[in-house]
VOGU-3710 file (C-alpha; in Angstrom, 3 decimals, decimal comma):
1> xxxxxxxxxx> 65,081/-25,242/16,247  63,143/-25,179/12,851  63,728/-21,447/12,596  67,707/-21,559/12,324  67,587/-23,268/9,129  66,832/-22,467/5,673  63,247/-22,453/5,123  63,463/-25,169/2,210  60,931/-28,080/1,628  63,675/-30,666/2,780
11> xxxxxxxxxx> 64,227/-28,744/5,993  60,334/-28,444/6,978  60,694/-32,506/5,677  63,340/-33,436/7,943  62,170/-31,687/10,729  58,634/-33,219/10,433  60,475/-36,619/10,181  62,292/-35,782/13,770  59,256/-34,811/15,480  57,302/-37,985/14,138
21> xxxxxxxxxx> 59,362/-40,585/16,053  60,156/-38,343/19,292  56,544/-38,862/19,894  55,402/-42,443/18,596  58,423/-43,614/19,984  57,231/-42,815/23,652  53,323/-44,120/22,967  54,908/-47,580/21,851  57,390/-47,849/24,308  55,179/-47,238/27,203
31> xxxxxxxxxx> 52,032/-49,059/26,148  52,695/-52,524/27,333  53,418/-51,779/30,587  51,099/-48,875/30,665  48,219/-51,035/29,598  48,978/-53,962/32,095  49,873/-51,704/35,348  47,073/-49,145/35,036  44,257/-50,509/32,473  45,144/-54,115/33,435
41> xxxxxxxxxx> 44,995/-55,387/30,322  44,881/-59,165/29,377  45,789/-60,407/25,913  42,327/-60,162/24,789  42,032/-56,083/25,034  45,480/-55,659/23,935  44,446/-57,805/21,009  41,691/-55,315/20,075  43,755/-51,956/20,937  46,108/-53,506/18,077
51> xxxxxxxxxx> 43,685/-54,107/15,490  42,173/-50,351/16,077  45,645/-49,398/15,633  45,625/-50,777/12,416  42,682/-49,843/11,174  43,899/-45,878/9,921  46,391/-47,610/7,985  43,669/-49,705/6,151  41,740/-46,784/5,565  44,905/-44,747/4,251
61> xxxxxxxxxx> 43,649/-43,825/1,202  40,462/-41,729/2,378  43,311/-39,140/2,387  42,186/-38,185/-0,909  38,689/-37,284/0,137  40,608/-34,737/3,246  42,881/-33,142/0,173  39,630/-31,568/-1,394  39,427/-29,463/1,571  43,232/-29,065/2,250
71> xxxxxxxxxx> 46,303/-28,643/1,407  48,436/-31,179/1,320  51,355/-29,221/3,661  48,902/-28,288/6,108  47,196/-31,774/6,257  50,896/-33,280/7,246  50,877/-30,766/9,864  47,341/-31,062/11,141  48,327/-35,197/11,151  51,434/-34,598/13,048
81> xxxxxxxxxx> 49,409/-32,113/15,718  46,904/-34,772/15,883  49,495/-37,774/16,697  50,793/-35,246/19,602  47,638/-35,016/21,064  46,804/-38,634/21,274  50,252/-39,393/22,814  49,417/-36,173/25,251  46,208/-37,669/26,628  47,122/-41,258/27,062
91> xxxxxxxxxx> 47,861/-41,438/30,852  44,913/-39,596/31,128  42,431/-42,669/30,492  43,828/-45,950/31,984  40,609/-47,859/30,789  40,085/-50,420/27,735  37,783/-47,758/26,106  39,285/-44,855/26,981  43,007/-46,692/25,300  40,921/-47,454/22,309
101> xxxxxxxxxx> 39,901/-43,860/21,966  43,254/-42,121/22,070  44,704/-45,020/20,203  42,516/-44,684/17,094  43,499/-40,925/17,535  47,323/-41,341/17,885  47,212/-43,254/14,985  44,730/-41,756/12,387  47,232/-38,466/12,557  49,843/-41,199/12,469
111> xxxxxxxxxx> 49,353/-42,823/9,150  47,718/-39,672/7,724  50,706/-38,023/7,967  52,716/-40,977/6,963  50,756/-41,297/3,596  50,781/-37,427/3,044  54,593/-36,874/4,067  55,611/-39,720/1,614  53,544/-38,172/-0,927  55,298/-34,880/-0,052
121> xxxxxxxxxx> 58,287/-36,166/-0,180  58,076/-37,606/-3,865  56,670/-34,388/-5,201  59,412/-32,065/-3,250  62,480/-33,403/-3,570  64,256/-34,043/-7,168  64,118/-38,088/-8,377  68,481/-37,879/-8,422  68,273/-36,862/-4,710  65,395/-38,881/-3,040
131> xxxxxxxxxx> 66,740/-42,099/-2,234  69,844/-40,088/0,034  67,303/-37,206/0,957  65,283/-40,257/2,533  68,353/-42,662/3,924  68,734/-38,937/6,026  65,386/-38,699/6,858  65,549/-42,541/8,401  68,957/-41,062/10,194  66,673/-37,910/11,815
141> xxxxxxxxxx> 64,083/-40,686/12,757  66,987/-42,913/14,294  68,105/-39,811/16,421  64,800/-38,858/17,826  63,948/-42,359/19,092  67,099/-42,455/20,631  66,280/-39,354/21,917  63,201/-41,250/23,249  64,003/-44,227/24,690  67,103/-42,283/26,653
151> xxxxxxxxxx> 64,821/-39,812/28,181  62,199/-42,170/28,940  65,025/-44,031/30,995  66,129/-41,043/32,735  62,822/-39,680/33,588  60,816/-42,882/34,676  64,181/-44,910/35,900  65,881/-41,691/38,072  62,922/-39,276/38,567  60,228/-41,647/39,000
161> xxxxxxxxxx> 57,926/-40,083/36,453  54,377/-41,620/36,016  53,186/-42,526/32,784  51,030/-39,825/32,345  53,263/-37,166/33,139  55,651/-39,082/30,611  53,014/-38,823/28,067  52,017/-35,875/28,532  55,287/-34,449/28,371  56,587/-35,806/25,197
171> xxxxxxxxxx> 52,885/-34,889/23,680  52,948/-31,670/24,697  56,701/-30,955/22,944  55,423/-33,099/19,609  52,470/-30,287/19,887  54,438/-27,180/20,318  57,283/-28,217/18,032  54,435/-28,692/15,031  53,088/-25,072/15,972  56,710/-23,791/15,616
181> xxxxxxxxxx> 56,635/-25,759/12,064  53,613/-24,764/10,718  54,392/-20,727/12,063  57,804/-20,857/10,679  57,407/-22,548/7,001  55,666/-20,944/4,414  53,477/-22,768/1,854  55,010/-24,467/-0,503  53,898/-24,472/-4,123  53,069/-27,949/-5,630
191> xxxxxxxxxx> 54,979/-28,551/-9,122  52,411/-30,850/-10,359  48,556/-30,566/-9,563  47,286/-33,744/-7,746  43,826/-35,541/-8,515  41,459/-35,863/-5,896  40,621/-39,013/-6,719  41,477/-42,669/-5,986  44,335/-43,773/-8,191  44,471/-47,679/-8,801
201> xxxxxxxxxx> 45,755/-47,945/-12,623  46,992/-51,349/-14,001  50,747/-49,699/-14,990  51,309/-49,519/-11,470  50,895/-53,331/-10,679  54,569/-54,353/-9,703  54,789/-51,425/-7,461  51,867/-52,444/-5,861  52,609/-55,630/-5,367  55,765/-54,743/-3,995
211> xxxxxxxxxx> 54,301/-52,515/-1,551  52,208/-55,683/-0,481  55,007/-57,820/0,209  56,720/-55,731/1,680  53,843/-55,013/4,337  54,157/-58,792/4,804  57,413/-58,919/5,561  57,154/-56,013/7,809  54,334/-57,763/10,032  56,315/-60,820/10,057
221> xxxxxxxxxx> 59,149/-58,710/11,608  57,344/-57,045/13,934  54,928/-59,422/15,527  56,964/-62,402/15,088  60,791/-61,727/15,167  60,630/-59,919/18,485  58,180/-62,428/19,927  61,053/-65,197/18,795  63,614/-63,750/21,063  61,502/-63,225/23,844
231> xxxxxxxxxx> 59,598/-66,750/24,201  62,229/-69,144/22,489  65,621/-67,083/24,037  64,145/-65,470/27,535  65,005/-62,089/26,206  64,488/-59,363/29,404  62,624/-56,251/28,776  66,421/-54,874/29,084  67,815/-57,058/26,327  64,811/-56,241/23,852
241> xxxxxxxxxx> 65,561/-52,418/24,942  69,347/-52,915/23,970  68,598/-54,180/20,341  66,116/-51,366/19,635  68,980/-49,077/20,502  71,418/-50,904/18,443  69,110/-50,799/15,158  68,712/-47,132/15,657  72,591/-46,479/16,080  72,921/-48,282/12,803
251> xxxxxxxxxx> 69,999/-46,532/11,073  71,383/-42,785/12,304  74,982/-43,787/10,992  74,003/-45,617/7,775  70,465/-44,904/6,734  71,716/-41,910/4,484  74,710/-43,951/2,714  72,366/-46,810/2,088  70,192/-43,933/0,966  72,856/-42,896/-1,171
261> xxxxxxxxxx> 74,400/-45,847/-2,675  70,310/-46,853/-3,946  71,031/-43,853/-6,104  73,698/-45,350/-7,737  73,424/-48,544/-8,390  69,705/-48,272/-9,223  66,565/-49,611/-8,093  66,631/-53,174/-9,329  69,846/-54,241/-7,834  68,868/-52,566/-4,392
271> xxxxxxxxxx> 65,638/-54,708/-4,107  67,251/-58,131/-5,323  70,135/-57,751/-3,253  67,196/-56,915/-0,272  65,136/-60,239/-1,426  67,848/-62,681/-1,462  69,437/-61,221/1,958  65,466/-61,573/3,462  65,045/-65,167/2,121  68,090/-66,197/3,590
281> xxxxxxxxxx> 67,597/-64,243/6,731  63,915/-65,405/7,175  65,294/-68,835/6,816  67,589/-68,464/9,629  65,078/-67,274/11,844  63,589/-70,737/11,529  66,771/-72,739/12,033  68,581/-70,645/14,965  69,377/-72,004/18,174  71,539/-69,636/19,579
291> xxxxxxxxxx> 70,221/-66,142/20,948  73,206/-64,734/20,441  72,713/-65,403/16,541  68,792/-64,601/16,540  70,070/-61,046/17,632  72,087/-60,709/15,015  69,641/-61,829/12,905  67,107/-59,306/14,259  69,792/-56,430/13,764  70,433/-57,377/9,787
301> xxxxxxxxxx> 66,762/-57,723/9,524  66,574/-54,130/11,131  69,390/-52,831/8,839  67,352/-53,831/5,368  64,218/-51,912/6,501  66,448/-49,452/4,712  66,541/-50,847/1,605  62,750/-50,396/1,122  63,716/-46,820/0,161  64,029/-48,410/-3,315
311> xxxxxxxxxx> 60,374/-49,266/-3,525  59,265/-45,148/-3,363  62,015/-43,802/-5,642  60,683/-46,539/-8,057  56,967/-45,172/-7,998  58,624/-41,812/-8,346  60,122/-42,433/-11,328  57,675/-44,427/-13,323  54,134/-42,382/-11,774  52,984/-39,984/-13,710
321> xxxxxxxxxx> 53,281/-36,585/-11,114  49,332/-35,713/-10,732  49,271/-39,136/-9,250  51,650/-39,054/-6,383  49,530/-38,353/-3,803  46,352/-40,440/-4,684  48,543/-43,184/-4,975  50,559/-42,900/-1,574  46,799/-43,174/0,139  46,491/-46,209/-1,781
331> xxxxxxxxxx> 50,305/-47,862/-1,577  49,363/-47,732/2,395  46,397/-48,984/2,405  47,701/-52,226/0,319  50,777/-52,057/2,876  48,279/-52,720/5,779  46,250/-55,415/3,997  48,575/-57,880/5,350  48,177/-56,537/8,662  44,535/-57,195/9,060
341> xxxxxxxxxx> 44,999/-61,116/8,458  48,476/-62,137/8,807  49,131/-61,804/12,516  46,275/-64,092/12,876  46,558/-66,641/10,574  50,844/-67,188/11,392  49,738/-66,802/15,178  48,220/-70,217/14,891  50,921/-71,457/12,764  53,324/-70,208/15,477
351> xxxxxxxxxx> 51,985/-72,435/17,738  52,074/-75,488/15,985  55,564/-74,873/14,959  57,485/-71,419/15,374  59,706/-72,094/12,383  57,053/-72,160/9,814  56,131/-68,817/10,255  59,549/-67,550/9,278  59,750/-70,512/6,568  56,453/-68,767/5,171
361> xxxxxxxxxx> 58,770/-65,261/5,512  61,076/-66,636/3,149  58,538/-67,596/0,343  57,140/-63,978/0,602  60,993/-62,809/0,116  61,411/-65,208/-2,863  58,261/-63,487/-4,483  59,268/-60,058/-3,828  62,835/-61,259/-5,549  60,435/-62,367/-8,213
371> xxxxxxxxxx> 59,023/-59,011/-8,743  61,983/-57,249/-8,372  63,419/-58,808/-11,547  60,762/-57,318/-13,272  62,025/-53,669/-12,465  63,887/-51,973/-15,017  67,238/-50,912/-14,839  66,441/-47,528/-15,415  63,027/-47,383/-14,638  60,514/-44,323/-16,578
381> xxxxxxxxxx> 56,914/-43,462/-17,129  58,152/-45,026/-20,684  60,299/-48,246/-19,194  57,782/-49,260/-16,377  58,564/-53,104/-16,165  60,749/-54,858/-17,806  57,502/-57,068/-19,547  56,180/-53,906/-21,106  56,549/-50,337/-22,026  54,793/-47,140/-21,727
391> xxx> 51,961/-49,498/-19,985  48,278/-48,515/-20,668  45,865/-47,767/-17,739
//
């Protein structure tokens, strides 16, 4: 429990990270089947429940406008509390309208706190120590979806749990374990001031751009990758299962030494290394014929999620610190851009031909290895890119 450990910012951080997953985990494992067996659901509602999922994420940086009335610790809590309670009434409303209401719910706490614990995050922890403090916060997210997916076996497979007991459940712990949080940590003092206003300055253009491609590659992932070994290899629900398992056995054992070795060798080598391993990997995708081989693929693919890390302790250490959180609102909001038209538009390239959406993968992974040339090696609010210095709003 929360209480047994030093009441540092890292701690309260860490276990925030935990609870997160536990949680989502359980809504997004469920919600296929849920949505078919009780709401019966045809592609065109869960269509729409996906776009209102993303729609939080778009409007990420309204954060701002929430931090004039409150603090930024208690607004990560209030987000978490709120993602709980979504999850917790779920099974409750096994209609298309009642799904869209508890999904816009789940996931406006979901991406609030996502924007506000990053921005946490960045402000709390020392620039030396982020990039390991958040490879261990991907290993605490690893184990709680573990945690997750195991009990969700157990209960539903052996005990014949319903869905809404299921949800209700895991809610109902997400809940109680953020009122044990927010009772056991006291507030913690920001070093820096933050503006309550909606940063966009021109310095901050190769971060944001990429933050974009990264939220390109990350739909392409999602949507597509998965899809690939399900319609082209006959993947079971079992076999899907099994590979999310294996990426989060190799995010809990490695997620803190990737963390750790981006603090050594720097930015700039992290994110070309991650570029070049992407374009070859997205090319792959389009040339495998063995699903044996696509789930390797999809485990590598899994693996370099990690590798994004670089991308925040960047922005750390070139943002001026009033910034930080201003900016996170708006780094998510450009993150989700991509969501809002690129699952359409490669949907009905997938059709025509499935390769060209992962060709199309590739060329976003050979502009992101673009960009990341531009980093510097030792990156500053004085050595921004490596084009210019000490950049001008």
């Amino acid at each position: 429990m929360p209480f047994r450990f030093a009441r540092t910012p890292e701690n309260m951080l860490l276990a925030m990270a935990f609870i997160m997953p536990l949680v989502f985990s359980v809504w997004m494992v469920l919600l296929n089947n849920f949505v078919v067996e009780r709401a019966a659901f045809t592609g065109k509602e869960i269509g729409i429940l996906q776009s209102l999922r993303e729609i939080p994420g778009f409007l990420a940086f309204t954060v701002i406008y929430l931090l004039l009335f409150i603090k930024e610790q208690r607004l990560a809590l209030l987000s978490l509390g709120v993602t709980c309670f979504g999850v917790m009434i779920t099974g409750f409303y096994p209609t298309a309208l009642g799904l869209y209401i508890t999904t816009i719910i789940m996931s406006a706490g979901f991406h609030y706190f996502e924007t506000v614990n990053q921005s946490l995050t960045l402000q709390w922890i020392k620039k030396e120590d982020t990039a390991h403090f958040l490879g261990r916060a991907l290993s605490a997210k690893s184990i709680a979806s573990l945690l997750a997916f195991s009990s969700i076996w157990l209960l539903m497979e052996y005990f014949q749990w319903d869905y809404q007991n299921t949800y209700l459940l895991f809610g109902a712990i997400g809940l109680l374990a953020t009122i044990i949080l927010a009772a056991s940590f006291p507030r913690f003092e920001q070093k820096e001031e933050q503006h309550k206003k909606i940063i966009l300055r021109k310095r901050y253009w190769l971060f944001y751009s990429l933050t974009f491609f990264s939220g390109a590659r990350r739909q392409i992932f999602v949507v597509f990758a998965g899809f690939l070994m399900v319609e082209k290899f006959g993947y079971s629900v079992a076999e899907v299962s099994a590979l999310f398992l294996i990426n989060y056995v190799f995010n809990w054992l490695f997620a803190a030494k990737i963390g750790k070795l981006i603090g050594i060798i720097g930015e700039r080598r992290t994110l070309i290394f991650e570029y070049i391993g992407l374009a070859i990997l997205f090319v792959s995708y389009g040339l495998v014929e063995s699903g044996t081989w696509a789930a390797v693929l999809y485990v590598i693919d899994h693996l370099l999620f990690a590798l994004a890390i670089a991308i925040k302790t960047y922005f750390q250490k070139i943002a001026d610190p009033k910034d930080i959180a201003a900016s996170a609102g708006v780094s998510f909001t450009i993150n989700h851009i991509a969501a809002v038209f690129i699952p359409a538009l490669l949907g009905l390239v997938w059709v025509y031909d499935n390769s060209l959406v992962f060709f199309v993968g590739a060329g976003f992974a050979v502009c992101s290895l673009l960009l990341s040339t531009l980093v510097p090696m030792q990156p500053s609010q004085d050595n921004i890119t490596r084009l210019t210095r000490a950049e001008v709003n």
